[in-house]
C-alpha positions as CSV (number, residue, x, y, z in Angstrom):
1,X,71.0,117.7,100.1
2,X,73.7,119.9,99.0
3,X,73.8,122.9,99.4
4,X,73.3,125.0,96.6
5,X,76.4,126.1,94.4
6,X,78.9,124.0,96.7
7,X,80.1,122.3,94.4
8,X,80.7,125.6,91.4
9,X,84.6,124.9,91.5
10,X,84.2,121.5,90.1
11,X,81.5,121.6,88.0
12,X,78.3,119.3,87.9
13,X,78.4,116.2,90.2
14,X,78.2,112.6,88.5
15,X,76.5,109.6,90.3
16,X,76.9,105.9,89.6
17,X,76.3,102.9,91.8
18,X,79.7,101.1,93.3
19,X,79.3,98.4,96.0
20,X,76.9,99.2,98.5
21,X,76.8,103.1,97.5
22,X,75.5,105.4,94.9
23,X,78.4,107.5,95.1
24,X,78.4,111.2,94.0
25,X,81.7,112.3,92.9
26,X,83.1,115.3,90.9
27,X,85.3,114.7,87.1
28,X,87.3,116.6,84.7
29,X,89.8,116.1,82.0
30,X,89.9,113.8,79.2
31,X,88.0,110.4,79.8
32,X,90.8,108.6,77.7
33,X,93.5,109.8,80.1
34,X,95.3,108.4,83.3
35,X,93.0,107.9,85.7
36,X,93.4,109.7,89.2
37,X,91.3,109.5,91.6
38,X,91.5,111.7,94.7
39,X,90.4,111.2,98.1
40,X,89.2,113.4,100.7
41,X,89.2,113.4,104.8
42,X,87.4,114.0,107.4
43,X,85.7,116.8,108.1
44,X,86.7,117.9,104.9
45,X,85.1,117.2,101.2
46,X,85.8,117.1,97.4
47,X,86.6,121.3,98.0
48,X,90.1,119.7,99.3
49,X,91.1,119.2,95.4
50,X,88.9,122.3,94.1
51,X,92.7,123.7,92.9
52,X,94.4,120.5,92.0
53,X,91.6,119.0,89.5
54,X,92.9,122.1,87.1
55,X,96.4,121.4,87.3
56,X,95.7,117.7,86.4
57,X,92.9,117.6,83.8
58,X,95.1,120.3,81.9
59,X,98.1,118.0,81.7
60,X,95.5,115.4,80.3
61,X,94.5,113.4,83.3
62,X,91.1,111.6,83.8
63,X,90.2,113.1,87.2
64,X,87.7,111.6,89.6
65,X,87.0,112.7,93.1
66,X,84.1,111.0,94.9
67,X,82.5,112.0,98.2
68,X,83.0,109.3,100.9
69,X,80.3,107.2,102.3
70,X,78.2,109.4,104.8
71,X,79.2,113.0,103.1
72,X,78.2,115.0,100.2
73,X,75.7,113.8,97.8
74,X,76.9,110.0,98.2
75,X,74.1,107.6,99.6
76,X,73.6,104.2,100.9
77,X,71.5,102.2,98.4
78,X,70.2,100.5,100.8
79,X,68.3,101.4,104.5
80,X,69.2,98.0,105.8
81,X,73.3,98.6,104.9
82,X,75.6,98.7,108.2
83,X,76.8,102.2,108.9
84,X,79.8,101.4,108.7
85,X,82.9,103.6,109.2
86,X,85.8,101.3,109.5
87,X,88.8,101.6,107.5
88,X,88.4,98.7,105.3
89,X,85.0,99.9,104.2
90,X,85.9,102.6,102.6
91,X,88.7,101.3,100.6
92,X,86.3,98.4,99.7
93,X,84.1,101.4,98.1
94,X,87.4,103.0,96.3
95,X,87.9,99.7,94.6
96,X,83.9,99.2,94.0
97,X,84.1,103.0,92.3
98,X,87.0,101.8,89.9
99,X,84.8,98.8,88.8
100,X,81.7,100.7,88.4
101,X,83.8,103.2,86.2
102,X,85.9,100.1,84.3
103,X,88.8,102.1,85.7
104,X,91.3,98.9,86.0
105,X,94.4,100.8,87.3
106,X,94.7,104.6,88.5
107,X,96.9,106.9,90.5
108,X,95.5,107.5,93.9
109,X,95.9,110.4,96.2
110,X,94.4,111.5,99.4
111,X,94.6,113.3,102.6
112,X,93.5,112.3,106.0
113,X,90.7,109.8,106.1
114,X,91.7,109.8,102.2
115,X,95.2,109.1,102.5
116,X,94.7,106.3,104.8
117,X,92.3,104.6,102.5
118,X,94.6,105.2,99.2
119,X,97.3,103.9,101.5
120,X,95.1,100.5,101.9
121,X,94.0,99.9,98.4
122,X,97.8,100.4,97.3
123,X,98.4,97.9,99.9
124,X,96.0,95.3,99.3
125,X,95.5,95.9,95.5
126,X,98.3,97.3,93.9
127,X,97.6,95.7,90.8
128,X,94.5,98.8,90.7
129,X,97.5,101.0,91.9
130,X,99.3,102.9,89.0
131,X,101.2,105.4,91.8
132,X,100.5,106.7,95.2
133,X,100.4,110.0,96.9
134,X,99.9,110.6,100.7
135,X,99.4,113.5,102.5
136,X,101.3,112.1,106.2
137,X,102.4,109.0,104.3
138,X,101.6,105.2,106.1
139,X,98.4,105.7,108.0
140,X,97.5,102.4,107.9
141,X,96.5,101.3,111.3
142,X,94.3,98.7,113.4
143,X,92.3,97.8,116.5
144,X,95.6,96.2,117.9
145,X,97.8,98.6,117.3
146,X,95.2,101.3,118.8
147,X,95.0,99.6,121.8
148,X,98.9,101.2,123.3
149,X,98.5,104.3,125.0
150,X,100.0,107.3,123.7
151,X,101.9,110.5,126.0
152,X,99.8,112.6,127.4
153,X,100.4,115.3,125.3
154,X,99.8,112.7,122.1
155,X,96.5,111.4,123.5
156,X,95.4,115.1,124.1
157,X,95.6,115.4,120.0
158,X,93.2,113.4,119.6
159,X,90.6,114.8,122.6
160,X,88.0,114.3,119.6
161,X,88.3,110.6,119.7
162,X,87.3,110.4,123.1
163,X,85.0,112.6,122.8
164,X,83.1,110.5,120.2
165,X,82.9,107.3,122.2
166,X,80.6,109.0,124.3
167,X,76.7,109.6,123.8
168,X,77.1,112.9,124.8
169,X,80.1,113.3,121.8
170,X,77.8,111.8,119.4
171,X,74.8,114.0,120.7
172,X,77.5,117.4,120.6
173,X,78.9,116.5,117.2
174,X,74.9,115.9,115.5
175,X,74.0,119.6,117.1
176,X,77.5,121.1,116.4
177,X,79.1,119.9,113.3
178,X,79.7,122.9,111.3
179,X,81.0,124.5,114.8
180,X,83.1,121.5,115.0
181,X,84.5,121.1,112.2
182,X,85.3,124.5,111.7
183,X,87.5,123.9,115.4
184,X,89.3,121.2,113.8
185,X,90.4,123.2,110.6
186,X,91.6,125.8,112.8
187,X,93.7,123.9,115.1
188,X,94.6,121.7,112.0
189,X,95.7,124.4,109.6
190,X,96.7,127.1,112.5
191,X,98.4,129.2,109.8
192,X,95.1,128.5,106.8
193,X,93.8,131.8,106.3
194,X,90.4,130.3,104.8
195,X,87.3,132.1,104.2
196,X,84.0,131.7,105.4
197,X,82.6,131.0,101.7
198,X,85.3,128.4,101.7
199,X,84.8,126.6,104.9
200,X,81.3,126.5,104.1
201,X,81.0,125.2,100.5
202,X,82.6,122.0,102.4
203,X,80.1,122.0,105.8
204,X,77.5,121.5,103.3
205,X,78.9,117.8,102.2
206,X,78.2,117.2,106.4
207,X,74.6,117.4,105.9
208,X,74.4,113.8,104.5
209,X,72.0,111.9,106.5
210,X,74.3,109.2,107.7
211,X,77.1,111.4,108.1
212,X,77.3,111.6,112.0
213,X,76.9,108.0,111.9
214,X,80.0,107.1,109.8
215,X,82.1,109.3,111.4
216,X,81.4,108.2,115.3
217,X,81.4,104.7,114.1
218,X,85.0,105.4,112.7
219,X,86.5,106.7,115.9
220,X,84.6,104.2,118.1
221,X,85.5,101.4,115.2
222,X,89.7,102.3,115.8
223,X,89.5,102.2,119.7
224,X,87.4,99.1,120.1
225,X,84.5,100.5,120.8
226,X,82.6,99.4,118.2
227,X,82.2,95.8,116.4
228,X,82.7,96.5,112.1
229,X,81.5,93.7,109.5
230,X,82.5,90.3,109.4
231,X,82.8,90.4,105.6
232,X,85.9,92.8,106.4
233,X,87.7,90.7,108.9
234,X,90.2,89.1,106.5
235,X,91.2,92.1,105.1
236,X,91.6,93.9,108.6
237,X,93.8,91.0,109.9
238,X,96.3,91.7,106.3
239,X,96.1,95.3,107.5
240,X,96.8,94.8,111.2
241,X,100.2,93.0,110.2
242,X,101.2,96.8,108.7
243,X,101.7,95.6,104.9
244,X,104.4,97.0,102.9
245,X,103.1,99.6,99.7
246,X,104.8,98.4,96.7
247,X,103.7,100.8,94.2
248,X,105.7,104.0,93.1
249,X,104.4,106.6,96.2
250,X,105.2,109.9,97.2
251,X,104.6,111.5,100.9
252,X,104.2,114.6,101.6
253,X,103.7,117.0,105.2
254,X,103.2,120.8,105.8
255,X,105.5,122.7,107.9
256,X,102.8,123.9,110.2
257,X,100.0,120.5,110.1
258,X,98.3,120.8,113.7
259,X,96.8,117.9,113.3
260,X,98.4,114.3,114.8
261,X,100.7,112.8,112.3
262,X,103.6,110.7,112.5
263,X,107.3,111.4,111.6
264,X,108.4,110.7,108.0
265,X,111.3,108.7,109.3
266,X,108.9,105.8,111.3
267,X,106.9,105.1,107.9
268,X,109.9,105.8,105.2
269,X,110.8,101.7,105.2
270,X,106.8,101.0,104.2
271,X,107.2,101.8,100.9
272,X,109.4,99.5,98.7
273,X,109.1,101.0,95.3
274,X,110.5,104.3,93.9
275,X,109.5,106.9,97.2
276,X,110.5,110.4,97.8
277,X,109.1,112.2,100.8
278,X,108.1,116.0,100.8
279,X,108.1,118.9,102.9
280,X,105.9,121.4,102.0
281,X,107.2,124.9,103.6
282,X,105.3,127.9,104.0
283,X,102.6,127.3,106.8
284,X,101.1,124.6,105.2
285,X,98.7,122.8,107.5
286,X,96.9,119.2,107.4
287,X,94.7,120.1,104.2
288,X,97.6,120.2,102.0
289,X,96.1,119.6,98.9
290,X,93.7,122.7,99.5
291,X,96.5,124.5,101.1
292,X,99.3,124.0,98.3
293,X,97.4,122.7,95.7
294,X,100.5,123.0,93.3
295,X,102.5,121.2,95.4
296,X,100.1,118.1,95.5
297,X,99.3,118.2,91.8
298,X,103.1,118.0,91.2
299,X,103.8,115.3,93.5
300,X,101.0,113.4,91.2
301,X,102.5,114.5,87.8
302,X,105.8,113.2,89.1
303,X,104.5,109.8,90.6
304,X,103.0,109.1,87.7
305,X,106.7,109.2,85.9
306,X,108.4,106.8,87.9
């Protein structure tokens, strides 16, 4: 369970049943207003948007931020349900949230894992798609395209991966989460001055019970390593061709993100609508929307104009 006052910044958690989930997620502003809902990463939480909500439910949006399968308060409803940590899972739940909520069209942000997974329901569902905003921009990817080895100095980016495919790395990251996690913010964020308090009101979303499970299926899912559900094949072969995001969308990167990302430049043709990419200076790493949270909220604010 979560632990206690983790969640103080934004209030009293909600739960509803979407798809396969009962998901747990965080809301404020006005339930008549534009929806936005916001998506968080990995190994991150709904803390990611703790200063953003404000900004938005002030300006008179309906915001919603739900915790991902396998973190936070969100649970399987079912024992028998694959743990499954692919790509097209978790948009599959995005969309499942929005129909639980009769949410038909919203603005959808996100960062890491989150961005990625706003990227694909923009992609695949743009008619649920009001505007887009995404932190490193196109992350769409697939088992394909995973497959072609990277520099040396690329690859070492992501030692994690690697890591996880092994028993041991599944072993180390059950025993050493918070440790781990806490690595990966650091070399992330290099410049992130965050505080204990902070870094642990999110650990305690890593907790969840099938949350070392969703997250080495995830990696292992990307390199091959590990078979996902059959019911998501057609919509993993649409992804694999790299489909174009035709909704209004705005990208945006930190000066200092330590994390693997690629160049604005190689994902700038991926978006066909009204698209503006953003630099965010000041030692901004890959949590940006904790980081700058005024930069993010804006970047919403003036999607959602276009």
């Amino acid at each position: 369970m979560l632990k206690a006052g983790a969640n103080d910044s934004l209030g009293e958690l909600k739960q509803i049943d979407a798809g396969v989930l009962n998901v747990a997620y965080a809301e404020a502003g006005p339930t008549n207003g534009t929806a936005v809902i916001l998506l968080h990463g990995w190994p991150y939480d709904i803390q990611t948007y703790a200063d953003v909500v404000p900004i938005l439910s002030a300006a008179g949006y309906r915001v919603i931020v739900p915790y991902l399968r396998g973190f936070g308060a969100t649970r399987f409803l079912s024992s028998e349900t694959v743990r499954n940590g692919q790509q097209a899972a978790l948009a599959v739940d995005v969309v499942a949230l929005m129909d639980a909520l009769k949410i038909e069209h919203a603005i959808l942000g996100g960062c890491d894992w989150g961005a990625r997974t706003a990227d694909i329901v923009a992609a695949l569902w743009p008619e649920r798609c009001k505007g887009l905003v995404s932190v490193s921009g196109y992350l769409i990817g697939s088992q394909e395209a995973n497959r072609t080895p990277l520099p040396p100095s690329v690859e070492l980016q992501w030692w994690y991966q690697y890591y996880f495919a092994t028993e041991r790395g599944r072993a180390g990251y059950e025993k050493y989460r918070r440790d781990f996690a806490k690595l990966i913010w650091r070399t992330a964020s290099p410049k992130w001055d965050f505080s204990d308090e902070t870094f642990e009101r999110s650990a305690a979303s890593f907790d969840n019970p099938d949350h070392v499970s969703i997250v080495i299926h995830n990696y292992r899912w990307r390199l091959g390593l590990a078979e996902g559900e059959a019911r998501f094949d057609e919509l993993e072969k649409r992804l694999a061709l790299a489909p174009v995001i035709t909704v209004p969308s705005i990208t945006l990167e930190g000066d200092a993100n330590g994390a693997p990302h690629p160049d604005s430049a190689a994902y700038a043709k991926k978006f066909s609508n009204t698209y503006a990419h953003r630099s965010i200076e000041g030692g901004i790493g890959h949590n940006l929307p904790q980081e700058a949270p005024q930069a993010f909220a804006q970047a919403v604010l003036d999607v959602d104009g276009h």
